[in-house]
N, C-alpha and C positions, 0 to 999 in steps of 0.2 A: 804093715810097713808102707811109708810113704812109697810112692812112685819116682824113680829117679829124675825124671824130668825136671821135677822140682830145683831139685839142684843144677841142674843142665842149664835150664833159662835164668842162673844167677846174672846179675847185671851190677855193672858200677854205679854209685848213685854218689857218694861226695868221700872228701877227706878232711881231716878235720885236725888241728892241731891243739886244740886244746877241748878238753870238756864241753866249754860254754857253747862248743860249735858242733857238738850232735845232735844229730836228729832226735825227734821227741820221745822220751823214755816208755814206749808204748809199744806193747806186741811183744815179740822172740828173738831173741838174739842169740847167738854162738860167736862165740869168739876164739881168734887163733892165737897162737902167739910163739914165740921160739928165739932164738939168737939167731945172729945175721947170718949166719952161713947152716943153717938150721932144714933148708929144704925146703921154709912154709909156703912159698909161692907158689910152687913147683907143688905142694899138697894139694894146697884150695884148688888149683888148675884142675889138676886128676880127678880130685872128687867132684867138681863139676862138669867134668868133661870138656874140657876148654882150655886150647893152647894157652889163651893172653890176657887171662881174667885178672889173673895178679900177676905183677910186672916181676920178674926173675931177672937178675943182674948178675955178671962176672961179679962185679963188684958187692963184697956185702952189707948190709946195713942203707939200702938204697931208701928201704922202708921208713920215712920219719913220719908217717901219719898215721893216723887211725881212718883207714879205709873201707867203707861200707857197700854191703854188695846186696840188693834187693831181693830177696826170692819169691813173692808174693807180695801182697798190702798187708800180710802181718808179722812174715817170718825176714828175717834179716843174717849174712855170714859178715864177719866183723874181723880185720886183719889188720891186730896190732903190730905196732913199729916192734922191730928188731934190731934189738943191737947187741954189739960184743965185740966185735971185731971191725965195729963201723967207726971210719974215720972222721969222729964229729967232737967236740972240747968237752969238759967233763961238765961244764953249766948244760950244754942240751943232753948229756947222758941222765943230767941229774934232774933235769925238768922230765922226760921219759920216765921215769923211776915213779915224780911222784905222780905223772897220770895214769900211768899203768894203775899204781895202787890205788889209786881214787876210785877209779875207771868199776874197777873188780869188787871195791867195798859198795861201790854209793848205784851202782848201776839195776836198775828194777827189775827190768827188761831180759836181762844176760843171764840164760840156762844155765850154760856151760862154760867151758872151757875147754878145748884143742889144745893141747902143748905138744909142738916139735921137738925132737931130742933128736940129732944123728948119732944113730945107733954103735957107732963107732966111740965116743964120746958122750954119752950120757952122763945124768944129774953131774952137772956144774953149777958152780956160785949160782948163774941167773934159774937153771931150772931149780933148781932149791928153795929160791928168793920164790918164785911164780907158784909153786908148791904149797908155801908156807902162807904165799898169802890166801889163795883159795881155800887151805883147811883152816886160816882164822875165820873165815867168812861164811865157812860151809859151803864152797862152792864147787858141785860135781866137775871131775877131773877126767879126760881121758888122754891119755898120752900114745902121740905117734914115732915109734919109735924108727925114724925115715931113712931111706938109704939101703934098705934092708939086704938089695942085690949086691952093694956092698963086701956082704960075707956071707960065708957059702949059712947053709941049715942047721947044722950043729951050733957053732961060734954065733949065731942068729938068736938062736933058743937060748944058749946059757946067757947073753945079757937080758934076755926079756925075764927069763928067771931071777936075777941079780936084782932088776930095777922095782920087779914084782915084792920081793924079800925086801928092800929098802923102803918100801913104800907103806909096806905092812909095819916095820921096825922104828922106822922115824915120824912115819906121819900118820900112823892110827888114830881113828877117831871111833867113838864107840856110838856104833850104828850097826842094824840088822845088814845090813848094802854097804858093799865095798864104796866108798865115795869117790874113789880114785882107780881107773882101769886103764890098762896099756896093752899097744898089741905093735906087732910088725907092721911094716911100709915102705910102699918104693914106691916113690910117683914112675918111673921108668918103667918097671916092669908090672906097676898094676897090683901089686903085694899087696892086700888087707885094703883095699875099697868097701867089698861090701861089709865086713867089720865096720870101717868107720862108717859107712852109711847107716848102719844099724843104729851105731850110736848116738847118729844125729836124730834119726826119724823117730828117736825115744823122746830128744829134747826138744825138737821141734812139734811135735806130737802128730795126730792122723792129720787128713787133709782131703775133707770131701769132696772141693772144687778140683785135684789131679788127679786125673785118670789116665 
């Protein structure tokens, strides 16, 4: 297991509005993603241990760029725009749409994929859409199911079960490895950190320079 530090000294490095303006398609990447009132800031924050890594707003949908956060010279956290309930015209929803998908098909570099769902409200339109395109792609899926303090431990467990059965029903793909795994989350109270850090230190893989 990587050493969390790793993710501790994440750092800002740029944003970028369009494809043509990331960084060079080289090394590790993880990417996040979720709807604008989704909790992702408030994720990246936790798992890196850092108040202001990714900027959290009243306001949702603050997110219009694809924001990159250094963890090394080869590993990279990647926190795409969210929208849904962001108050922007349906030409910038629809330009997001097609880089998202671009992003996800054409991108060399990108292990995974992070998807926020508030547990409250999970698989909607966009997580379906986020979903669908990953499994045209093949692209390993972990979902955070956030907010988790939320509701109490019971009502917790049956939607991670629900989204678990949905996942299996609608979006199988025939492979020995689930391609797609989900677990609980609270950025507040600390719920399934080391889970998702497991998950990362799989896709970002060992790392002999953190000790």
């Amino acid at each position: 297991m990587l050493h969390h530090r790793l993710y501790q000294q994440a750092a800002f490095v740029t944003g970028a509005h369009n494809l043509s303006q990331l960084p060079a398609d080289e090394g590790i990447e993880v990417a996040f993603a979720g709807r604008s009132n989704s909790g992702k800031s408030s994720a990246i924050n936790r798992i890196c241990g850092q108040k202001s890594l990714a900027r959290t707003s009243k306001t949702p949908g603050r997110t219009q760029q694809i924001n990159y956060f250094i963890l090394d010279d080869d590993r990279h956290i990647v926190d795409l725009p969210g929208y849904g309930y962001a108050k922007v015209s349906a030409k910038v929803k629809q330009h997001w749409q097609h880089t998202l998908e671009a992003y996800l098909q054409t991108r060399q570099s990108l292990r995974g994929l992070v998807l926020m769902m508030d547990v409250r409200h999970p698989m909607n339109d966009f997580d379906r859409q986020m979903i669908a395109w990953c499994q045209q792609v093949g692209m390993p899926l972990h979902i955070l199911l956030t907010k988790a303090d939320k509701l109490s431990r019971g009502p917790g467990g049956n939607v991670l079960q629900q989204v678990r059965l949905l996942l299996a029903k609608d979006y199988a793909v025939e492979r020995d490895q689930p391609w797609a795994t989900v677990q609980l989350f609270s950025a507040l109270k600390g719920v399934g950190v080391e889970e998702a850090w497991q998950k990362l230190d799989v896709w970002f893989g060992s790392v002999d320079s953190v000790e």
